[in-house]
VMD Tcl script that draws the C-alpha trace (Angstrom):
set ca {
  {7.39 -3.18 -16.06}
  {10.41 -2.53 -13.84}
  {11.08 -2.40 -10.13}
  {10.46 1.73 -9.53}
  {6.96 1.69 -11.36}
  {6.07 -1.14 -9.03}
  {7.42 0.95 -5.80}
  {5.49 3.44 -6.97}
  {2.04 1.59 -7.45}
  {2.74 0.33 -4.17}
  {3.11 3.58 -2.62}
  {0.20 4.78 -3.96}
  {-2.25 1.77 -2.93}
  {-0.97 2.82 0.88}
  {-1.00 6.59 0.03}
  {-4.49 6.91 -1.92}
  {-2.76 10.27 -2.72}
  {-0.39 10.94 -6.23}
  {1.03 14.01 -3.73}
  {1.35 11.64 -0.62}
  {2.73 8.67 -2.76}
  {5.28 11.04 -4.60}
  {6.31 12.34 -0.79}
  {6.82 8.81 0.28}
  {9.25 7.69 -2.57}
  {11.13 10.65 -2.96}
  {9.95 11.82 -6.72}
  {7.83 14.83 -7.56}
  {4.46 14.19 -8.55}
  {4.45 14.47 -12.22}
  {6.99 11.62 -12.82}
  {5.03 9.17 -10.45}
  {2.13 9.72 -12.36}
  {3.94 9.44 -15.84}
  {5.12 6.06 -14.07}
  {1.73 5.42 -13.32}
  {0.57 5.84 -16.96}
  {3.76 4.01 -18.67}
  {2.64 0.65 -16.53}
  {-0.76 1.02 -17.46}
  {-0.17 1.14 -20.83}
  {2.15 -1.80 -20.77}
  {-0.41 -4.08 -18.76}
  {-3.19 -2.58 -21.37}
  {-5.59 -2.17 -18.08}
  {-6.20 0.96 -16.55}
  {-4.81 0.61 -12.43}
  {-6.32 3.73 -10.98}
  {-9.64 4.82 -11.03}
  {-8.54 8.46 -11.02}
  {-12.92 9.70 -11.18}
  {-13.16 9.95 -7.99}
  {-11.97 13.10 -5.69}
  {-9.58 10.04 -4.06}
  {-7.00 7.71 -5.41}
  {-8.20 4.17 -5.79}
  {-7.88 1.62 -7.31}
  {-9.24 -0.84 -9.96}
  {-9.45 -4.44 -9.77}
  {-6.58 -4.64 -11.89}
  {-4.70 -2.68 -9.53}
  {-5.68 -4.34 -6.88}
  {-4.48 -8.04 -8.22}
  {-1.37 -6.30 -9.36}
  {-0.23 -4.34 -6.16}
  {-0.29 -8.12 -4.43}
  {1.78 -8.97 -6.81}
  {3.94 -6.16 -6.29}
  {4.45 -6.54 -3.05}
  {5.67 -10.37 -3.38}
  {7.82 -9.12 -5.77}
  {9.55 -6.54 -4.03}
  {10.00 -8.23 -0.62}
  {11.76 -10.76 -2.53}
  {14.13 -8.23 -3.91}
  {14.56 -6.77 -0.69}
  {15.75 -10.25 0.88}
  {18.21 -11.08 -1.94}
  {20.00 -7.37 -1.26}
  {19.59 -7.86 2.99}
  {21.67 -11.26 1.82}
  {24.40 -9.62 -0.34}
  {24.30 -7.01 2.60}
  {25.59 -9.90 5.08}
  {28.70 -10.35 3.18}
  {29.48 -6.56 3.63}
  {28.11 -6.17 7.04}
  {26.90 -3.19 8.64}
  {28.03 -0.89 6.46}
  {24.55 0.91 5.11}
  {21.18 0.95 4.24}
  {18.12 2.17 5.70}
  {16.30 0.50 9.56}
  {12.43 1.30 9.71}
  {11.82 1.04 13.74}
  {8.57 1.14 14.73}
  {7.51 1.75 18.48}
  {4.29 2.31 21.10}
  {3.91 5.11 23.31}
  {5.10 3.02 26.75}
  {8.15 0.97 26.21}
  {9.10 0.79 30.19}
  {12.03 1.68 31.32}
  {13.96 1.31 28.15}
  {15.63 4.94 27.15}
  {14.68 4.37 23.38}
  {16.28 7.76 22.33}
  {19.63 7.25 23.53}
  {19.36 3.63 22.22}
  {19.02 5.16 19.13}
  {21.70 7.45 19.48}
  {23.91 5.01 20.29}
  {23.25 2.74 17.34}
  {23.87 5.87 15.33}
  {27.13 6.45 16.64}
  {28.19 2.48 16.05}
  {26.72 2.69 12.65}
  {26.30 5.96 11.29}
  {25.96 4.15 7.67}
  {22.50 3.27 8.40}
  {19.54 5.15 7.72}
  {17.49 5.43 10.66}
  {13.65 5.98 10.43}
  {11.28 5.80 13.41}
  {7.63 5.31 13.61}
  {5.33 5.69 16.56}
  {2.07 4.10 16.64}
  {-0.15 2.02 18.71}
  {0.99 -1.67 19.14}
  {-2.58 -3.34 16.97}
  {-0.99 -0.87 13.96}
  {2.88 -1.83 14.41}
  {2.09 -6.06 14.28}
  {0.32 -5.15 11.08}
  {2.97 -3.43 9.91}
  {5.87 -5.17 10.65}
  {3.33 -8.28 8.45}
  {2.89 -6.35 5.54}
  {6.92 -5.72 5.60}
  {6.38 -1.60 6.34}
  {9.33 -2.15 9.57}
  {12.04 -4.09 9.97}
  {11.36 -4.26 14.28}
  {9.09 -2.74 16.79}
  {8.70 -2.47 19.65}
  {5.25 -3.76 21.00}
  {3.43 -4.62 24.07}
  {0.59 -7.02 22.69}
  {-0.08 -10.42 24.29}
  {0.48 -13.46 23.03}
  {-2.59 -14.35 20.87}
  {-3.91 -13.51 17.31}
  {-3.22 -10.11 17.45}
  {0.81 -11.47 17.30}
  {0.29 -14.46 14.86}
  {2.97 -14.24 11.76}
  {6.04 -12.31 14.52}
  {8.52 -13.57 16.40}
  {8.47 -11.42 20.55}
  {11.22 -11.18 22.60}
  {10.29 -10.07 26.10}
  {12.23 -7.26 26.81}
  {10.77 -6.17 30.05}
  {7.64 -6.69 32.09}
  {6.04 -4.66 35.33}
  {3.07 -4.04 36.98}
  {0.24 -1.30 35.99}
  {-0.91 0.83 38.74}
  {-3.68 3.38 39.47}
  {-2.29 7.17 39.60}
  {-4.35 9.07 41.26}
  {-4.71 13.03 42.03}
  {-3.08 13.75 45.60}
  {-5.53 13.12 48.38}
  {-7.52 10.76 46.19}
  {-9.84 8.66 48.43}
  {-8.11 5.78 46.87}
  {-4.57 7.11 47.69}
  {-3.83 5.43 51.46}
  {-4.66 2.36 50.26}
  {-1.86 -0.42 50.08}
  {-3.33 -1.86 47.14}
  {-6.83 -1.38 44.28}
  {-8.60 -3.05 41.95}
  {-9.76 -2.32 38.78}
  {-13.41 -2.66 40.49}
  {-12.55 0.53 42.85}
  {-12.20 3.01 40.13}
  {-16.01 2.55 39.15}
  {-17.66 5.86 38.50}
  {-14.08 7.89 38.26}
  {-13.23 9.93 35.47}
  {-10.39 8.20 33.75}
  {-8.07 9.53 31.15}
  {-6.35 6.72 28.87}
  {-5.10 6.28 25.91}
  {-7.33 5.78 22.29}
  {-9.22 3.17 21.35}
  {-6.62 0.08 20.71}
  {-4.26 0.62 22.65}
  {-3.25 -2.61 24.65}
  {-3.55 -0.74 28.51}
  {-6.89 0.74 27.30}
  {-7.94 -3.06 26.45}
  {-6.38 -4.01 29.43}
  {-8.64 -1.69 31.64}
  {-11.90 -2.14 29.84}
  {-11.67 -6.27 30.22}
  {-10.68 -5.96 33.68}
  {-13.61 -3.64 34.14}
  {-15.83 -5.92 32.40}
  {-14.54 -9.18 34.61}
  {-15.28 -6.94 37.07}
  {-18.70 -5.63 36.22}
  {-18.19 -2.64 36.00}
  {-17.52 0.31 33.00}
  {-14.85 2.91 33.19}
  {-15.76 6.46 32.56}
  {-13.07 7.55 30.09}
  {-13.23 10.96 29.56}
  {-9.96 11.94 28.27}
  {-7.97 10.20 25.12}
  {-4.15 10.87 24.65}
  {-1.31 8.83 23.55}
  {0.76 11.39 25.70}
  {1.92 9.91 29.18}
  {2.90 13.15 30.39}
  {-0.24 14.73 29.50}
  {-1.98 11.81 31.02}
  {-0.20 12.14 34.44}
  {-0.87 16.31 34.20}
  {-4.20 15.89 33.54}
  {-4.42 13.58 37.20}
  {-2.13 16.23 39.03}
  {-4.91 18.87 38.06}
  {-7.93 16.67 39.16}
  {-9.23 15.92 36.36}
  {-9.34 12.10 36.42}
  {-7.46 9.06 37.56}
  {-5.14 7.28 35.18}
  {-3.46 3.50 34.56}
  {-0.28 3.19 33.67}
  {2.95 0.93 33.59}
  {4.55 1.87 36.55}
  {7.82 2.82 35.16}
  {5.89 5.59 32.90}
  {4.13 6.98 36.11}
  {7.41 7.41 38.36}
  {8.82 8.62 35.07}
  {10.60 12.04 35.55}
  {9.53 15.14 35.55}
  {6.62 13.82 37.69}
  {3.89 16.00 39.21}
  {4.02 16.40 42.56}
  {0.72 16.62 43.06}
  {0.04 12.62 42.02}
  {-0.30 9.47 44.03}
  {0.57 5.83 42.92}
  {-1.45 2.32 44.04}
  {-0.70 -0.96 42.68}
  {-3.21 -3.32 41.64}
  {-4.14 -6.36 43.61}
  {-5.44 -8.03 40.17}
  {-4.43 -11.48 38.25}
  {-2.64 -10.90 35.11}
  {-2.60 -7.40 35.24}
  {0.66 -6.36 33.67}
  {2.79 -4.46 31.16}
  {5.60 -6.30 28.96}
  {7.53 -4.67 25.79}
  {8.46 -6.91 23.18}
  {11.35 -6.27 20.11}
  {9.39 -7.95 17.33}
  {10.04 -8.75 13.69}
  {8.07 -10.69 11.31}
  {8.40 -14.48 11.64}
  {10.32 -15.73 9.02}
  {12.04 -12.51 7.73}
  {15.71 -12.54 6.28}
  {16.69 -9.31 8.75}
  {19.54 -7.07 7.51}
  {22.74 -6.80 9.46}
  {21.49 -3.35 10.66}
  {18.33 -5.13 11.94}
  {20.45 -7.57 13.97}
  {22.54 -5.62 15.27}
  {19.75 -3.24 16.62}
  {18.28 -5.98 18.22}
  {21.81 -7.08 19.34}
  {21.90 -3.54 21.34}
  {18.55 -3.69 22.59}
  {18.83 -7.08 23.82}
  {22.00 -6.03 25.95}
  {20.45 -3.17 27.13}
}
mol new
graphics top color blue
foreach p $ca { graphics top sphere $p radius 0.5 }
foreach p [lrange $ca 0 end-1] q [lrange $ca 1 end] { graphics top cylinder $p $q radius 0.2 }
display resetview
């Protein structure tokens, strides 16, 4: 067995798709299965159970993609250690990032990396913060950017605080709430509230405040899209939490107020995290190099 078959049974353990597994490493379909069927005929076990309408795998695939994956993170530290001796010269930076990362202008961060290293491959990936730790475990990123807690949702990375601020209620203008110098989570009992999915740490956030509080929030609306978020206030529709760099953020509505919170703990930081442990590339440092001086 050689290196590329293993990429590829990799890709297809995290793909459950031949099409989507081909897509992700860059072959066409036909030679990653004809991959597929060289290693299993080497092993003398068949990997994929290919009777069902998706991909999966056998137990033999299974034990051997674990293997895999050892195997190939190993690789990837002995070239991220020749790469030192070049420098930053190349290679390929898998970024990961959540929707609200403060006041940090990721895009021109990004840009400006680019223009210091054009070499390097940049790849981006946005998800929420519960899927980025997990990723950046399993070796999928090289850094993200997160805003989890300290706790077991973190364990195996290494967090560098890169910012923290306050989460405040915006409300619709004229909100009863509105004049106030100051809410609590308690006050927004019985509101319509727009936030974002299910795992996302400012949803969490609001729901165990609410439930310290004794109370439920009414979340009506779901989107991972701030602006949509603060639109969806200016029209109305509900009331919203957010850090309060994302609800000053520009273009705002004109028709939205903003209250802090008077409540304990109730806060947003953004961390740069990596895995704990990890041999990082040169590109990897000196992305965090830049992001640490911004």
């Amino acid at each position: 067995m050689d290196l590329r078959q293993l990429r590829y049974l990799v890709a297809l353990a995290d793909e459950r798709s031949f099409t989507r597994a081909a897509a992700k490493v860059l072959v066409a379909q036909p030679a990653l299965s004809q991959q597929i069927a060289k290693l299993e005929a080497e092993v003398g076990l068949p990997l994929v159970d290919r009777t069902t309408r998706r991909v999966a795998l056998t137990e033999a695939g299974d034990r051997l993609v674990g293997h895999a994956r050892r195997v190939l993170k190993q690789v990837d530290v002995a070239r991220e250690e020749l790469a030192d001796l070049a420098g930053v010269r190349g290679g390929r930076l898998t970024i990961g990032t959540t929707q609200t990362v403060g006041s940090l202008d990721l895009s021109a961060l990004l840009g400006e990396f680019h223009r210091r290293h054009a070499g390097v491959d940049l790849s981006l990936r946005e998800d929420l913060s519960v899927n980025l730790a997990r990723s950046l475990r399993a070796d999928e990123l090289d850094l993200a950017f997160i805003t989890l807690p300290e706790g077991p949702p973190v364990a195996g990375l290494e967090l560098r605080r890169l910012s923290s601020e306050p989460l405040v209620a915006v409300l619709p203008r004229g909100h009863r709430l509105a004049a106030r110098g100051a809410v609590r989570v308690a006050d927004l009992h019985r509101e319509t509230v727009v936030t974002f999915p299910e795992g996302a740490t400012i949803r969490r956030r609001l729901v165990e405040a609410a439930t310290r509080s004794g109370v439920e929030p009414r979340i009506a609306f779901e989107t991972n899209d701030v602006a949509r978020m603060r639109a969806l206030v200016a029209a109305g529709l509900a009331v919203a939490v957010l850090p309060r760099s994302d609800a000053a953020a520009e273009p705002a509505p004109r028709a939205i107020d903003t209250v802090p919170f008077d409540e304990p703990g109730f806060g947003h930081s953004v961390f740069l995290s990596s895995r704990a442990g990890r041999h990082l590339s040169p590109a990897a440092r000196a992305f965090m190099e830049l992001t640490l001086a911004a």
